[in-house]
C-alpha positions in Angstrom: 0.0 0.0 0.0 2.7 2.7 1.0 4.6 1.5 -2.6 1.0 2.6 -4.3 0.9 6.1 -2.3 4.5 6.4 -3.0 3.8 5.8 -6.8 0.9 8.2 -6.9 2.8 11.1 -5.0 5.6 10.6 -7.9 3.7 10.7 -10.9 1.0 13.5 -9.4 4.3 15.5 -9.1 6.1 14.3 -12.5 2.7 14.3 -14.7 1.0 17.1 -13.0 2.6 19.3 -10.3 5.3 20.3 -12.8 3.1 21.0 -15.6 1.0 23.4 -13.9 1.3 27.3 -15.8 3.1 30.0 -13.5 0.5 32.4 -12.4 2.4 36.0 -13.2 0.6 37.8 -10.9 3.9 40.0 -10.2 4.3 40.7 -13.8 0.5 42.0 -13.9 1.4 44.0 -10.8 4.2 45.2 -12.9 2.8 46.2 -15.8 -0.2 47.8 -14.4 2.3 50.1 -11.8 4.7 50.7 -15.0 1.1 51.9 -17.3 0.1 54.1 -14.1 3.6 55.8 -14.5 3.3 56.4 -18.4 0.2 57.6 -18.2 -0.6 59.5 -15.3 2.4 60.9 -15.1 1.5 64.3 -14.6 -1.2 63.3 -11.5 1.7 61.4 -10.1 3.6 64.8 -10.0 0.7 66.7 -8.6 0.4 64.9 -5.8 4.5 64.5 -4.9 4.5 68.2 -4.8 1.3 69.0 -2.5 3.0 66.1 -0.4 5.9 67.6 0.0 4.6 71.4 0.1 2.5 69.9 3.6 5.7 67.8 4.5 8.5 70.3 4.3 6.4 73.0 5.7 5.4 71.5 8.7 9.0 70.8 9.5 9.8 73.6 9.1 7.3 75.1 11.7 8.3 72.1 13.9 12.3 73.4 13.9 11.4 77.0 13.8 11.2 77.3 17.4 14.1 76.8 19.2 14.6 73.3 21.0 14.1 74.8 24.1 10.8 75.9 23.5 9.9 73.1 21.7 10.8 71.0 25.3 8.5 73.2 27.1 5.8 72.4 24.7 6.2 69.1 24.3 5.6 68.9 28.3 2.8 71.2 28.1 1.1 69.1 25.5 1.5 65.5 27.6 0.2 68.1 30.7 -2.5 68.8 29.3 -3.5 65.3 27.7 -3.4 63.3 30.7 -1.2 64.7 34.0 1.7 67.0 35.0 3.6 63.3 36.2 3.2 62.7 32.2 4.4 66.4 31.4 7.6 65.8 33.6 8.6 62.3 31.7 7.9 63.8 28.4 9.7 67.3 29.1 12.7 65.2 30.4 12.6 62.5 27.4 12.0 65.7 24.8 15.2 67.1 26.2 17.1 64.3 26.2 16.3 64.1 22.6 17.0 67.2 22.1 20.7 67.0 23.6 21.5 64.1 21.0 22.4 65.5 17.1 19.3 64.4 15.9 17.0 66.4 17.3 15.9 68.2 13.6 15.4 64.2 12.2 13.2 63.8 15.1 11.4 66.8 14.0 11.0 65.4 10.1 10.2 61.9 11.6 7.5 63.7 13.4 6.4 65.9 10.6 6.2 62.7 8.6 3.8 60.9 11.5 1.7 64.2 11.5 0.9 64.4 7.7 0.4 60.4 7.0 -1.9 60.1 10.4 -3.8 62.9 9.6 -4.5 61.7 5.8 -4.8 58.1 6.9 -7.8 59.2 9.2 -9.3 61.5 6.8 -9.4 58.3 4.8 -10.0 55.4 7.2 -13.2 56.7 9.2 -15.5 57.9 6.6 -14.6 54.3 4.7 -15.4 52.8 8.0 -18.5 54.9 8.7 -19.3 53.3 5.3 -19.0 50.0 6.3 -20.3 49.6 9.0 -23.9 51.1 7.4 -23.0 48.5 4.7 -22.9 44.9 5.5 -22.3 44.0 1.8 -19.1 46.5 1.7 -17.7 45.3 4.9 -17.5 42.1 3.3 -15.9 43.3 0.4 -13.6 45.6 2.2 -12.7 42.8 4.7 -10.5 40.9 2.7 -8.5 44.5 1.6 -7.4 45.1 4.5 -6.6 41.7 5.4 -4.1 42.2 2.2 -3.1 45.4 3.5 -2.0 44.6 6.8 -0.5 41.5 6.1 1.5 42.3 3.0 5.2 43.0 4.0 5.8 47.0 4.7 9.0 46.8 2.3 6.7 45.7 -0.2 4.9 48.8 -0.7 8.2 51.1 -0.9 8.8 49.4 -4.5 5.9 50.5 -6.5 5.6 54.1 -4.7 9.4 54.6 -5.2 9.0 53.4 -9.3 5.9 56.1 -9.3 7.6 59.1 -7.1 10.9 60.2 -6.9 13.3 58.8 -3.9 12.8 60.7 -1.3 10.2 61.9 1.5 6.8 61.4 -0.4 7.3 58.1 -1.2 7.4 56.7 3.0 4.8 58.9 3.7 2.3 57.4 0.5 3.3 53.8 1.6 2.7 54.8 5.1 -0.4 55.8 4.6 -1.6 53.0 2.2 -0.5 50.3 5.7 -1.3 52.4 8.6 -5.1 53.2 7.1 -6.8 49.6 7.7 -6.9 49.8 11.5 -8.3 53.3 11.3 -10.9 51.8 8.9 -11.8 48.7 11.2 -11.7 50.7 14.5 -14.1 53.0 13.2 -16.5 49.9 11.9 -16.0 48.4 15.2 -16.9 50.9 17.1 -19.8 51.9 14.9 -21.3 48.6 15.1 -20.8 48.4 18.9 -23.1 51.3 20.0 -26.5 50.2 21.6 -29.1 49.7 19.2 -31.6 50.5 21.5 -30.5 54.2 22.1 -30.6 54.5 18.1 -34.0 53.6 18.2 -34.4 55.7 20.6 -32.9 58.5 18.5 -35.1 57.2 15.9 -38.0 56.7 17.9 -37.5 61.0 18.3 -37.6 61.4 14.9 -33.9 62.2 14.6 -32.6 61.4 10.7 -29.8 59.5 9.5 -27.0 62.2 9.3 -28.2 63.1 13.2 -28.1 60.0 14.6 -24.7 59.4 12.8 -23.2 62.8 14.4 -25.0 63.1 17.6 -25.7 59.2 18.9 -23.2 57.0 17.1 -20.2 58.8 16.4 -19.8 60.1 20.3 -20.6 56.8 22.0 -17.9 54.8 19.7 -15.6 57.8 20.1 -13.3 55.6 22.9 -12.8 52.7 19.8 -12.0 55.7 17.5 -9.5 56.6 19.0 -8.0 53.7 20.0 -8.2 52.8 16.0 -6.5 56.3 15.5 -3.6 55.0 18.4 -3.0 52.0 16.4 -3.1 54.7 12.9 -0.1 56.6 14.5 1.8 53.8 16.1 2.1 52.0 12.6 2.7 55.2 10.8 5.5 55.7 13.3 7.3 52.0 12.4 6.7 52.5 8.9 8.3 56.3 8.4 11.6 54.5 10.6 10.9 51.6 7.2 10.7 54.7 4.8 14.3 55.6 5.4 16.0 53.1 3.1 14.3 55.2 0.3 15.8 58.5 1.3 12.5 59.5 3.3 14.6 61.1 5.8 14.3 61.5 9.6 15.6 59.0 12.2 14.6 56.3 9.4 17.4 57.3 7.4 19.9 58.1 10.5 19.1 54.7 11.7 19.9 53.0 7.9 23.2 55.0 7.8 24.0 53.8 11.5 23.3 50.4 10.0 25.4 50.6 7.5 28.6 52.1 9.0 28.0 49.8 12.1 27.7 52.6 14.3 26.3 52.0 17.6 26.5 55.4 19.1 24.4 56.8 16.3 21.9 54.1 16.0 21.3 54.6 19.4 20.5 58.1 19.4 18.4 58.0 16.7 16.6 55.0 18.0 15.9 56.9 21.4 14.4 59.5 19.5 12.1 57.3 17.5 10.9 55.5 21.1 10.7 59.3 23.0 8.1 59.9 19.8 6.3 56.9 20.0 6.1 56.9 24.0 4.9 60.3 23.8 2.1 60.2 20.9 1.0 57.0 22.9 0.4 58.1 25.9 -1.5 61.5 24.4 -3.9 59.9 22.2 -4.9 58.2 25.1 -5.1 60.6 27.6 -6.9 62.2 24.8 -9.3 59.3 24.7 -9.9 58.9 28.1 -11.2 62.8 28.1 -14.1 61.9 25.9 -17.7 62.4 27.5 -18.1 58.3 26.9 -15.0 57.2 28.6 -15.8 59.6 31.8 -18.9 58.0 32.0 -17.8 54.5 32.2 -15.3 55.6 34.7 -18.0 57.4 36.7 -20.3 54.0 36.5 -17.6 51.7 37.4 -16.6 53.9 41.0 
């Protein structure tokens, strides 16, 4: 019996297995990225620009303050998003950054965070205020942003770079495109989550669509909004560090020379500065979210 399995196994992989056509998926991929560049050339360009108007500009307003004041706002910000105990630790770790030599790539790495979470949300809650009003489109959208969070993060740097030039707008278009699906399922999530009975109550007062949307829905899932928008900024905050083998700039690319030249010292700096940014947007977002109306509430009803 084993001989006969043994047989079969050979001659499904002699007669069959190595007969079967090679699916070019890549080379469709490739052809259909290389017709986007020959043909909308001139969009492509468009867009590189106004990316790198918003980019370079905000940068620029980031390191137009001294570092000094920028310390003391730093603090002031943490302060005011959750405690002064929170101000302290970011007002120490903002200066310890700001003693290093990379305090300006911390500054584009930030500017870089800013502009891709800010367009990434933009994006990813009206798509998942869409879904979650459509059962049929969350099934089709499903599967997307499977692809899109699962697909390697180098992997989108190779059609952006072959549309854009090397540099900046590149990491922050490929950050966007893998940083949007959590925004997009947060949203859905906490959409579908709110109490049906206070929307028929809301209904039941003859309150229409759009209302109901703005007034009931939107506040009560505001909590898993803005722990969708946590998860937006943390990913965007990996992927700009990604972006730096394609010029982007930043820590990404002071880590990549680090790398490079073996450089310990350097690579360490620059990596403190990248955990200082993440540790601090963090912890703001949510001491942002635990401000919301809802998540007082909940603390309220649980003593």
């Amino acid at each position: 019996m084993s001989d006969f399995i043994q047989y079969l196994h050979d001659w499904l992989w002699t007669y069959i297995w190595q007969h079967l056509p090679t699916m070019p998926f890549g080379s469709w991929m490739a052809d259909l990225v290389y017709w986007l560049r020959d043909n909308w050339q001139g969009l492509f360009g468009t867009l590189q620009t106004g990316f790198e108007t918003t980019y370079e500009g905000l940068a620029d307003a980031l390191l137009w303050l001294p570092s000094g004041v920028m310390v003391i706002i730093f603090a002031l910000i943490a302060w005011l998003a959750r405690s002064w105990k929170l101000g302290l630790a970011m007002g120490a770790g903002a200066f310890l950054i700001a003693w290093t030599p990379f305090w300006a790539s911390a500054m584009d790495t930030l500017a870089m965070v800013i502009v891709s979470t800010i367009i990434a949300t933009l994006i990813a809650i009206p798509l998942g205020i869409w879904t979650s009003e459509s059962p049929t489109l969350s099934k089709m959208a499903r599967p997307v942003l499977d692809f899109m969070q699962t697909l390697p993060a180098f992997v989108y740097l190779i059609p952006v770079v072959m549309l854009f030039e090397v540099g900046p707008v590149p990491g922050i278009i490929a950050t966007i495109i893998f940083c949007m699906p959590p925004g997009v399922r947060f949203t859905e999530l906490g959409l579908r989550q709110v109490d049906k009975e206070t929307v028929e109550a809301g209904q039941a007062f003859g309150a229409s669509p759009l209302t109901i949307l703005t007034r009931i829905k939107i506040p009560l899932a505001l909590p898993t909004i803005m722990a969708g928008l946590n998860q937006v900024i943390m990913l965007s905050l990996s992927m700009v560090v990604i972006a730096g083998l394609v010029g982007g700039g930043g820590l990404g690319q002071e880590i990549d020379k680090a790398l490079g030249n073996l450089d310990l010292a350097a690579g360490f700096n620059a990596g403190l500065g990248v955990a200082f940014l993440a540790i601090f947007l963090d912890r703001v977002t949510q001491g942002i979210s635990d401000r919301t109306p809802v998540a007082r509430a909940a603390r309220i009803a649980n003593g």
